[in-house]
N, C-alpha and C positions, 0 to 999 in steps of 0.2 A: 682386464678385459680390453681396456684400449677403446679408440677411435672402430669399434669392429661393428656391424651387423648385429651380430650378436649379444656384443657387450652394452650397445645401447639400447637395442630394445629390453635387455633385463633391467640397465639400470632404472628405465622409465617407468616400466611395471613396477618395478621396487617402489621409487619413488611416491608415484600414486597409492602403489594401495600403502604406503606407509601412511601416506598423509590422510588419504582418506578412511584408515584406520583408526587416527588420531578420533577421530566424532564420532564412530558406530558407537564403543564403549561408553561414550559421554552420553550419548542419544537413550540406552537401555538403558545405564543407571539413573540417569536424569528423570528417565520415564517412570522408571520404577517406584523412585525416589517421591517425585510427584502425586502420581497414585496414592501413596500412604497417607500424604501430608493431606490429601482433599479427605480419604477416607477418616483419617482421625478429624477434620475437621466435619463429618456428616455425625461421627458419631458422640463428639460430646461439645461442639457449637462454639469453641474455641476457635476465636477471632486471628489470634494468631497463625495458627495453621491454614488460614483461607487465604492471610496474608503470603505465608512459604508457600502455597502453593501456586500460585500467580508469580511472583516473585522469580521463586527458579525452575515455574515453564516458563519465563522470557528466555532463558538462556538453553532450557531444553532444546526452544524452538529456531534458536540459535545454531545450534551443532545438527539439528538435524538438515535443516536449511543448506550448510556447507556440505555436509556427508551426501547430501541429493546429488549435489555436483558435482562432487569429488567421482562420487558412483559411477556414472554417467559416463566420465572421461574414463575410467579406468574399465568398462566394459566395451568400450568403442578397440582397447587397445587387443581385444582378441582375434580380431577381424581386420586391423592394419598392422600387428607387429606378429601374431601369433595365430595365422591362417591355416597352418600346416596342425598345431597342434589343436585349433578346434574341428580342423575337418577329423581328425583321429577320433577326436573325446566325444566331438557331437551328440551323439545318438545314446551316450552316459548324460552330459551334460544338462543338452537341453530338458530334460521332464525338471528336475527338482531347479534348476535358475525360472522355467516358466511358472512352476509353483511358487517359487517367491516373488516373483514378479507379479502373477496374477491376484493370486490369496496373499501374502501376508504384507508385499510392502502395501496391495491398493488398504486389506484392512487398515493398514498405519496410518497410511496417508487420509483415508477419508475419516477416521475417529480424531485425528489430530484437527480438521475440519472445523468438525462437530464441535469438540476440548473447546476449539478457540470463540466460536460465537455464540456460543449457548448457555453462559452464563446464570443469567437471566429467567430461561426459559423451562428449565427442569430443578427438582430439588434437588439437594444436594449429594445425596446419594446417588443419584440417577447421573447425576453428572460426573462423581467419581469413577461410575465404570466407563466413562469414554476413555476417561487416560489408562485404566487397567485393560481397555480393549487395545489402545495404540503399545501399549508396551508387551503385551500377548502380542500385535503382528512383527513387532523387532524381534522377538522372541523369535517366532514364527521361520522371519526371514533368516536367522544364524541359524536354525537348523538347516534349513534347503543350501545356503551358501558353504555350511560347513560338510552337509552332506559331500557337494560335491567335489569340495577339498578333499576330505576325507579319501575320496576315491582314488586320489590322484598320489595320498599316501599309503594305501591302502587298498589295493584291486579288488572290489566284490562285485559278483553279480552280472558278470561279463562273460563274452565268447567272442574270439576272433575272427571277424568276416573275412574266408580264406578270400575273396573277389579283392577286397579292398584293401585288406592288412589291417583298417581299425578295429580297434572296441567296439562293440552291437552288445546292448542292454540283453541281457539273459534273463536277470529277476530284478523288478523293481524291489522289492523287499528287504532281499539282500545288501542293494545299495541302500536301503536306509536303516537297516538294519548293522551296519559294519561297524565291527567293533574301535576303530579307531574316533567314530564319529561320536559315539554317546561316551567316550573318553575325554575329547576334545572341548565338546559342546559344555558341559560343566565348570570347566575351568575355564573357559571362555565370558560365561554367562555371570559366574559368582570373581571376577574380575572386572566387569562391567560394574557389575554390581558395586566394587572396592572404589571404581574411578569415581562414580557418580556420588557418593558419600565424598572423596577427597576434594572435589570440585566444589561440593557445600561446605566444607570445612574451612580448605585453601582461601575461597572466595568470602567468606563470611569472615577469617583473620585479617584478609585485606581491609574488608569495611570497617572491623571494630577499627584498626592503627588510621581511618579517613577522621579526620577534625572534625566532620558533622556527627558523625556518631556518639564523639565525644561530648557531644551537646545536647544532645538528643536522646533523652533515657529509653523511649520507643527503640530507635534505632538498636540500642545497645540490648536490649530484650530480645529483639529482631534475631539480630546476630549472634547471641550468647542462645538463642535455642534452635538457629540452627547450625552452629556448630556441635549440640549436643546431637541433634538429629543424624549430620553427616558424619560425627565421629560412631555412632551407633549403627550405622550403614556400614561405614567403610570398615570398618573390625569386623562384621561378619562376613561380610567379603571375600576379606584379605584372609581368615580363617578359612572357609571354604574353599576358597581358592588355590589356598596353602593342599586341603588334603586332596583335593581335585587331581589337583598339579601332580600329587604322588601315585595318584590312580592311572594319571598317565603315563607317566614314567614307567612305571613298573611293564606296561605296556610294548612301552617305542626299547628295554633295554632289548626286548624277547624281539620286537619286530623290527627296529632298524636299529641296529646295535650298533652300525658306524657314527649316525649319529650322537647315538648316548655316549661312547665314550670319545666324541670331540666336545661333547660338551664337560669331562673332566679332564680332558688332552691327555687322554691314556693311551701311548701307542702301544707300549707291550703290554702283553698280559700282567694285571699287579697279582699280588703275591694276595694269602690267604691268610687272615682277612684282610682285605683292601682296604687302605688308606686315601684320606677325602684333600684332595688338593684346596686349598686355600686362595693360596696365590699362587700364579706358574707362569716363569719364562719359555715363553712356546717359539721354539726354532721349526716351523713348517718345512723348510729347505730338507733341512737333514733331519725330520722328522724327530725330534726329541724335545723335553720338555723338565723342565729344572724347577720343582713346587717345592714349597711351602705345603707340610701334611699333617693332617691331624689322625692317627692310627684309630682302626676298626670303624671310623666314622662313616665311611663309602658303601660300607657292606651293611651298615645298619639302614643308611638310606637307600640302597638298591635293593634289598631283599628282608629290611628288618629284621636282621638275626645280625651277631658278631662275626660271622662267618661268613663266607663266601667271595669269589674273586671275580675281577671283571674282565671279560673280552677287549682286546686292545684292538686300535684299530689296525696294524700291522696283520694281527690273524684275520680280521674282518675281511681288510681288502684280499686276501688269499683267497679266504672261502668266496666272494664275491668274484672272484676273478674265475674261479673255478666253474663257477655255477652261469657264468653269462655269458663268457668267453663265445661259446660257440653260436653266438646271437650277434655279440655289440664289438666283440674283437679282442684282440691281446693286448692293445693298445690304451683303453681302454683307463682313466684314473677315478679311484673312486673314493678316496681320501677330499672328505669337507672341506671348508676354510675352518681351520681351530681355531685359532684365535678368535676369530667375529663366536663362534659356536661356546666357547669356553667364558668367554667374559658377557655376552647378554645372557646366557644363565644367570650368573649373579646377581646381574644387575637386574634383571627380573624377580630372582625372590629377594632382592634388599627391599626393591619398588615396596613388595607385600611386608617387609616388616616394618618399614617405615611407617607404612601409612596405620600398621598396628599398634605400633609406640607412638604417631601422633595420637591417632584415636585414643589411647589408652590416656593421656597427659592431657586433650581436650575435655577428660569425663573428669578427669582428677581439677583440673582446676578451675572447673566449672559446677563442683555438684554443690550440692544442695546448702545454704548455708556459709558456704564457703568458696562462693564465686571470686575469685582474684584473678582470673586472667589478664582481665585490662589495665591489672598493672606491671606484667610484665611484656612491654611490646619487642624484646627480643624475643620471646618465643612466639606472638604472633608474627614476627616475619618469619617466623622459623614452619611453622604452619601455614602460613600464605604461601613461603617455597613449597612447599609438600603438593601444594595445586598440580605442579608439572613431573612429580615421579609416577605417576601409574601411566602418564606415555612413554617415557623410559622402557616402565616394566611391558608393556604390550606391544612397544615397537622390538624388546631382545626377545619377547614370545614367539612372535612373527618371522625373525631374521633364523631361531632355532630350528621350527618348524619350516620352515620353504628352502634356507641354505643347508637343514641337513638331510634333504632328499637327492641334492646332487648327486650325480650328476644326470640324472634324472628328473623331466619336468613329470611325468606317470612314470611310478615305482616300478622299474622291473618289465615296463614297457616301449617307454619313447625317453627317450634323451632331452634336455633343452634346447642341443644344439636342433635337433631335428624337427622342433618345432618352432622354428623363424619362417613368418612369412617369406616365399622365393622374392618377393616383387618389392620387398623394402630397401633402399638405399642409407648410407651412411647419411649426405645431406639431410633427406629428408628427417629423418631419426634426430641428428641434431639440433637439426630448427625447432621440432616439436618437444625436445627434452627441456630446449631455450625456454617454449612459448609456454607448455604447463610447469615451470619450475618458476617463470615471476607468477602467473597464474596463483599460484599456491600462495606464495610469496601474500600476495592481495589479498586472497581469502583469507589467509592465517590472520594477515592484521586487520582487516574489518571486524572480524572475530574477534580479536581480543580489544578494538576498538570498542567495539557495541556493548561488550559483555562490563569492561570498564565502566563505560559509560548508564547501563543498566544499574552497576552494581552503587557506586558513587551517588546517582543519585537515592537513592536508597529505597526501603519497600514501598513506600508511597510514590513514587515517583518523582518526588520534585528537588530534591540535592540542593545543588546550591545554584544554581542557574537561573537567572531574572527570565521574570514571566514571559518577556518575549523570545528568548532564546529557549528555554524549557517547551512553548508550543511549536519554533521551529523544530527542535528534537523530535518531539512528537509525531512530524509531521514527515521527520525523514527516518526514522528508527524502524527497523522491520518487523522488532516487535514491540512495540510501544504501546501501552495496555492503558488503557482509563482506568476512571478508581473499579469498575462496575467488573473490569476483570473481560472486557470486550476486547481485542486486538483491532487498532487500528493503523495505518501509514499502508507499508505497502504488504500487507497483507495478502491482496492478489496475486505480489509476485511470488509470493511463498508458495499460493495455487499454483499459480504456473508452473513454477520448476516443479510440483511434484507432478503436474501433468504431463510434464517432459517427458521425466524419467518413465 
C-alpha cells in the first residue's frame, strides 16, 4: 500500500479496530464470567465466589475502560478518513450504530454504574442482575455493530437512490434479519466467551507461580478455583465457537467463495475429494501454492461428506470478473492477500484448541483430590502464556473477515478505493497513524500495568506492598475496590469517558 492516501487510511483503521478489538471480547467474557460467579455466589453464600467476583470485575472494568477509548477513536475515523464511504452507507448504517449507541452501550454503561456502588445496598441476587444486565447490553451492542458489518458483507434490505448513487434502507428487518449476521454473531459471542474464561485461567497461573500465593493457602484456593472456573468457560467456548465457526463457513464457501478458498490458497479447482492443506508455500506473484495435504479432509470440513471439490480462486476471479466488469471495469483484481487469509485461519482455530487442551489439563490437574498443579510451574507458565492466544485467534478472525471482502469496502457495491475521504492528505494520515499507534502503545501498557498490579496483589487487595504505598495504590488505581466491593480512586473518570462516548 505504501506512503499512499489510501494505504494509510486502511492501515489506521486496521490498526484501531485491531486494537480496540483486543477488549470487546475481554469485556463480554469478563462480564459474563462475572455474572455467574456473583450468581453462584446469591445462590449457595459461598465466600469465595463473592471473592471472584469482585476480584475479576477489576479487571472486567479494566478492558472495558480501554475499549471506551479505543471506540471512540475508531468511530471518529469514518468522518476523517472514510467520508465517501459513510455518505454511501449512511442511511444502512446510522438506525442499528444509533441503536447501539443509544440502547445497548447506555444499558452497559449505566448497569456497570449501578455493579460498581451498590454493593452494599441490594441483596445479592438483586445485585447479580446488574452485571447480567451489563453483559445483556455488550451483547446487545455486537448485534447492532455486527448487523451493520454484516451488511457490508452481505447486501440486504437496500435500494439504490437513482439521485445520489447510495444505499437507501428498503427494509429494516431484512437488515437485521441477514443471514450473514446471526452467522457471525455466534461465533463472535461464544469466542468472547473462550477469551474471558482464558483470561481467568492465564491470569490466575500467573498468580499461583507469584511467591505470595505460595504462602498464602487463601490465595492459593483463590486461584486453583478460578482456574477451574475459567477452564470450565473457556472449553465451552472454544467448543462452541468451534461449531459456530463451521456454521459460518459453510455459509461465506456458497457467498464469498473467493475468500474461502484464500483461506486454503486453493487457486485451481482441487480434485474430488479435496484435500485439506496443512501447511503451504504460497507464491501470490504467480499465483500458486506448494502444501502440505491431508487427502478427503477439505471436503469433510467444507460440506461433511468424503466428497466433494472446491472452487479455486482462479475460477472465482473469472466468474467475478464476468459478473462486475460492466460496473467496476476490466481492470479490475479481485484475488485477496493469501497469505495473510491462509495463515490467520489457522492460527484462529489453533487459538480455539489451545485454549481446549489448556482448559482440559487445568480440570485434570486440578480435580478433586488430586490437586498437583502447583507443582508443576512449567505448565503454569504454560498457561499463563495461553492468557494472550485468543487475541491471536480474533485478531486472524478479523483480518479473514474484512481482508477477504477486498477489494470491496460493501460487497458488490463500493470499492475501498472509493471510499477515501476526498480531503485527506498523506501528512496529515501519517502524523495521526504516529499519534494513535504510541496512544495504543499507553493504553496497552497501563492495562497490563494495572491488571499486574490488581492481580499481584491478590484477592484481598493487599499483595506485598507496605501500607503506605498499598493506600497510595488505592488512591491512584482506577479500579481499586475496598474489602466492601465499593470502587474507589478514579472512579469518576471511568464516568467520564463512558459519558464521552
Amino acid at each position: 500500500m505504501g506512503l499512499s492516501i489510501l494505504g494509510l487510511s486502511r492501515f489506521q483503521f486496521a490498526m484501531t479496530t485491531i486494537y480496540h478489538f483486543f477488549f470487546i471480547p475481554v469485556s463480554i467474557g469478563l462480564a459474563l464470567a462475572v455474572a455467574i460467579m456473583e450468581t453462584m455466589y446469591a445462590a449457595n453464600k459461598k465466600p469465595v465466589y463473592l471473592k471472584m467476583a469482585k476480584f475479576w470485575g477489576k479487571i472486567f472494568l479494566l478492558s472495558f475502560v480501554v475499549g471506551v477509548v479505543t471506540g471512540i477513536i475508531q468511530e471518529f475515523q469514518f468522518g476523517m478518513n472514510w467520508s465517501n464511504y459513510s455518505r454511501f452507507m449512511g442511511d444502512i448504517f446510522g438506525a442499528p450504530l444509533a441503536i447501539e449507541a443509544l440502547l445497548a452501550f447506555f444499558m452497559e454503561s449505566t448497569f456497570i454504574g449501578v455493579w460498581m456502588f451498590t454493593w452494599d445496598r441490594f441483596k445479592p441476587a438483586v445485585h447479580a442482575i446488574f452485571m447480567w444486565l451489563t453483559w445483556l447490553g455488550s451483547t446487545l451492542s455486537a448485534i447492532w455493530i455486527l448487523a451493520a458489518n454484516s451488511f457490508m458483507q452481505h447486501p440486504t434490505g437496500f435500494e439504490i437512490n437513482k439521485a445520489t448513487g447510495h444505499v437507501r434502507l428498503r427494509s429494516f428487518m431484512d437488515v437485521v434479519a441477514n443471514p450473514q449476521l446471526w452467522r457471525a454473531f455466534p461465533h463472535v459471542i461464544f469466542a468472547a466467551v473462550m477469551t474471558g474464561g482464558m483470561i481467568i485461567l492465564g491470569m490466575s497461573a500467573f498468580g499461583m507461580l507469584h511467591k505470595r500465593t505460595q504462602q498464602h493457602d487463601g490465595d492459593k484456593a483463590f486461584f486453583t478455583k478460578s482456574i477451574r472456573f475459567g477452564a470450565v468457560v473457556a472449553l465451552v467456548g472454544a467448543i462452541f465457537a468451534t461449531y459456530a465457526g463451521d456454521l459460518q463457513t459453510q455459509f461465506i464457501i456458497r457467498d464469498q467463495p473467493m475468500k474461502f478458498a484464500a483461506t486454503e490458497a486453493i487457486y485451481d479447482d482441487t480434485s474430488d475429494p479435496a484435500p485439506w492443506a496443512v501447511v503451504s508455500l504460497i507464491n501470490e506473484k504467480d499465483k500458486t501454492a506448494n502444501s502440505i495435504e491431508i487427502p478427503y479432509m477439505l471436503s469433510l470440513l467444507s460440506y461433511h461428506s468424503t466428497s466433494g471439490s472446491v472452487k479455486g480462486m482462479n475460477t472465482v476471479n473469472k466468474e467475478l470478473h464476468e459478473q462486475y466488469d460492466a460496473k467496476f471495469g476490466k481492470d479490475m483484481n479481485y484475488y485477496v492477500p493469501v497469505t495473510t487469509l491462509f495463515w490467520s485461519f489457522r492460527f484462529m482455530a489453533l487459538s480455539a484448541a489451545i485454549a481446549g487442551l489448556a482448559s482440559i489439563l487445568a480440570l485434570w490437574f486440578t480435580r478433586k483430590g488430586k490437586d498437583t498443579l502447583m507443582n508443576y510451574r512449567w505448565l503454569l507458565w504454560i498457561m499463563g502464556a495461553c492468557t494472550f492466544t485468543p487475541f491471536i485467534g480474533t485478531t486472524g478472525g478479523w483480518l479473514i473477515t474484512e481482508l477477504g471482502r477486498y477489494p470491496w469496502i460493501v460487497y458488490g457495491l463500493l470499492t475501498i478505493a472509493d471510499g477515501v475521504s476526498p480531503t485527506a492528505t498523506v501528512p496529515s494520515l501519517l502524523f495521526t497513524n504516529i499519534v494513535y499507534f504510541l496512544l495504543f502503545l499507553l493504553l496497552g501498557a497501563v492495562m497490563i500495568f494495572y491488571s499486574r498490579r490488581v492481580l499481584y496483589q491478590g484477592p484481598d487487595g493487599e499483595g506485598e506492598l507496605p501500607a503506605g504505598k498499598a493506600r497510595a495504590a488505592e488512591r491512584t488505581s482506577p479500579v481499586s475496590a475496598q474489602s466492601t466491593g465499593s470502587i474507589s480512586g478514579n472512579a469518576g473518570g471511568t464516568e467520564r469517558s463512558v459519558a464521552l462516548s
